[in-house]
C-alpha positions, 0 to 999 in steps of 0.5 A: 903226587898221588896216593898210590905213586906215594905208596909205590915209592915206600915198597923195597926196590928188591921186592920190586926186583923179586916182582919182575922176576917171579911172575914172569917165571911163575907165568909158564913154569906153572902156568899161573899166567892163565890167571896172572898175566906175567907182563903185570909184574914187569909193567909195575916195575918199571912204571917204579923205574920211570918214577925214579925207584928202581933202575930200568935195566935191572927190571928188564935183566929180572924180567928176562932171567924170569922168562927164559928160566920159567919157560926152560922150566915148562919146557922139562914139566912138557917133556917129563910128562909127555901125553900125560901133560894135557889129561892128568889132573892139571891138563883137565884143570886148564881145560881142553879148549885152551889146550887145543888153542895152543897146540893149533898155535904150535902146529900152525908156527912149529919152533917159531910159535916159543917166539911169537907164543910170547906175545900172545897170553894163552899162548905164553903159559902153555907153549912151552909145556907143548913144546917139550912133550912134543919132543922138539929140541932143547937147544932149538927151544932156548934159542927161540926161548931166549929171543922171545924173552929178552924182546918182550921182557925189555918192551914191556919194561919200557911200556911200564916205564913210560907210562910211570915217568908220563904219570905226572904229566897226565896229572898235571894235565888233568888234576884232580880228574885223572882218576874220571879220565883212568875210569872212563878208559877202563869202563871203554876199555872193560866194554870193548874187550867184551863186546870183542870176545861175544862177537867171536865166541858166539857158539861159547856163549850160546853154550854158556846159557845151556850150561846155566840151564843144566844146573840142578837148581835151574832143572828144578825150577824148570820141572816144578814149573814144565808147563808154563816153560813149554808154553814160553818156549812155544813163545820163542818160535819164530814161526808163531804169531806170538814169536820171539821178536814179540816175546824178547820185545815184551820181556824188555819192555817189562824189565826197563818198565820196573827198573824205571818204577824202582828209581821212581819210587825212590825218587818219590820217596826219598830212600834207597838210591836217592840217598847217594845222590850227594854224595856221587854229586859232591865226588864228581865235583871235587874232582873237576878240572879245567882241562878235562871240563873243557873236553866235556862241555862239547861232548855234552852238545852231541849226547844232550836232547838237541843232539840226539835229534841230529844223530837220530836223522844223520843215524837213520840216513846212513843206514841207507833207510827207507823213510819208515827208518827215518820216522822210526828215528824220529819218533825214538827221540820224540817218544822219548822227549814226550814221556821224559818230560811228561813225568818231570812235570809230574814229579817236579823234582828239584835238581842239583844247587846251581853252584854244582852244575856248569850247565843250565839245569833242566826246567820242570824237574830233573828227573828223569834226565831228559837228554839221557832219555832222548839219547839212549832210546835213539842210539837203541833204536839205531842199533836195531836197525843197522844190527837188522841189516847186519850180514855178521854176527860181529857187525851186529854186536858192534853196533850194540856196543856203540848204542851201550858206550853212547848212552853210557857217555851221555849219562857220565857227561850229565852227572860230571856236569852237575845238571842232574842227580844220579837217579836222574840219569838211571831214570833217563836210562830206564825210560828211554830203553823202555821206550826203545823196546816199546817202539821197536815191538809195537811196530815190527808186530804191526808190519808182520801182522799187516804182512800176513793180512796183506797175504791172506 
């Protein structure tokens, strides 16, 4: 049993109970669950319940009486306040936009969204508020009220407890290694949730960047600077030789090329990053297991450097590529092969101890890893040309999430393994976006530039 199940076992099942019942209370009574979702009390309580703490059914009981009490409460805050609910102090602390999703959710389902609002986080917290000050009847609301509760309430207890009392079977499984399994599902998890919310919120991100720009300390910095920033804003005109392709191609190749200079002179020096080299080393290790290795060392022949040459052909091939896509590709893991190695044979940096690592270490020096480097300037490559041909926005963002998760995985299957240091795989990283962004510039540049001679 585990530390964390150990310490939910010592809590006072009341104050388990007294969870399940205040947050979802709190959550639309006032509006706390913009913050805290409310189904985050009732699944602790009933993951408690599936360890054998607290019974499920007095969990599911709280959560209900705690969901309709806190959305009758909202209800009588909405229709007390009238108009006034959404431009008082609190509306304009919640904030319009949110405000206008809700309502358009209300306008859209009429009675039915106090229902369907349950299920729905934004909608959970505000509807009710909505709903009273639209003045639709108390009686009407409670009976979609109720419903609604006592269906998402019992659900999510149920969810809670099956996922507590499976605990310990996904332990016995895994070992040892169920927190790398619990952390490689939440950096996916974590990294498609945002890649969702870009894709569909172009226009807030866009006005997210403007809104850094007005702050006073970056207005500063732009005025005390105006005439190099109009010159590098000339630079982002597409229509320039020296245009925005160019100019983002550059500001990537002068990030990645002093990332990699960073880790390569610790490397060199042996301070800084390279002191938690061993220490990460020595965690991975410790948190090994048969069952999650066996899944591991397969993965590793898909992200390792023969693998990246696979998907860089098949990649290239499916997106329907002309033989200068396929040469692209290819010249993505060689480019990066080359550099890869040429620095090891430089650096001649000795890997990890052969007791650490269940795969043959690489020859000539592990750093940088040479399977991380093919590996992340094929997949970046390939994002930019299926993203190029993308007809949509959110086709776009996907491929990048697919080349960024890709990467991330060949570097997390290299350091579990044991095969290379920590820094190694940052290297591995840093060259091969360096390489990606030198590839990728260099030759768009020259196909413009061949262009405009072609057309003169």
């Amino acid at each position: 049993m585990g530390n964390w199940e150990q310490w939910l076992l010592t809590v006072p099942v009341g104050v388990i109970y007294s969870v399940a019942l205040l947050l979802p209370f709190l959550e639309s009574a006032v509006f706390v669950g913009l913050v805290v979702p409310g189904e985050t009390g009732l699944l602790v309580a009933g993951a408690v319940a599936g360890l054998g703490h607290a019974d499920p059914f007095a969990v599911a009981a709280c959560g209900i009486v705690g969901a309709v009490a806190g959305d009758s409460v909202g209800f009588l805050v909405g229709r007390r306040l009238g108009p006034r609910l959404t431009t008082g102090r609190m509306g304009r602390l919640i904030g319009s936009a949110r405000w206008e999703r809700a309502e358009g959710f209300v306008g859209r389902y009429g009675g039915h969204a106090v229902f369907l609002g349950r299920w729905v986080g934004f909608a959970r917290a505000l509807v009710p508020a909505l709903a009273g000050a639209g003045g639709l009847g108390y009686r009407r609301f409670l009976v979609w009220n109720a419903l609604g509760g006592a269906v998402w309430a019992t659900s999510v207890t149920l969810i809670g407890y099956l996922a507590g009392n499976s605990w310990q079977h996904v332990e016995r499984i895994f070992g040892a290694a169920v927190i790398l399994v619990l952390l490689a599902g939440a950096v996916v998890l974590f990294s498609v949730v945002l890649a969702k919310w870009i894709a569909r919120h172009p226009d807030r991100v866009r006005r997210w960047a403007e809104r850094q720009a007005g702050r006073p300390s970056v207005r500063a910095v732009l005025a005390r600077y105006d005439r190099q920033v109009r010159w590098l804003g000339r630079r982002f005109e597409p229509h320039t030789v020296l245009g925005l392709q160019l100019t983002a191609g550059i500001a990537f190749i002068v990030a990645g090329g002093w990332f990699f200079g960073a880790v390569l002179q610790d490397v060199i020096v042996g301070e800084e990053a390279v002191r938690v080299d061993r220490p990460i080393l020595d965690w991975l290790v410790t948190h090994r297991d048969a069952a999650l290795t066996s899944i591991v060392v397969p993965l590793h022949g898909l992200t390792g450097v023969w693998g990246s040459l696979g998907v860089a052909v098949v990649g290239a091939l499916l997106t329907r590529a002309r033989r200068r896509d396929l040469v692209l590709a290819l010249a993505a893991w060689g480019g990066a092969a080359g550099s890869a190695l040429l620095v090891a044979a430089l650096v001649r940096r000795v890997g990890p101890p052969s007791a650490s690592a269940l795969v043959a270490p690489p020859t000539g020096g592990s750093f940088p890893a040479l399977e991380i480097a093919t590996t992340t300037a094929v997949a970046g490559v390939l994002a930019c040309l299926a993203s190029g041909r993308a007809r949509s926005w959110v086709r776009a963002v996907t491929c990048w999430t697919v080349a960024v998760l890709w990467a991330g995985a060949a570097g997390a299957v290299a350091a579990y393994l044991g095969a290379v240091w920590a820094t190694d795989v940052l290297g591995g990283w840093a060259l091969g976006a360096l390489w990606c962004a030198t590839l990728v510039t260099s030759t768009t540049q020259w196909e413009h530039l061949s262009a405009a001679a072609r057309t003169n």
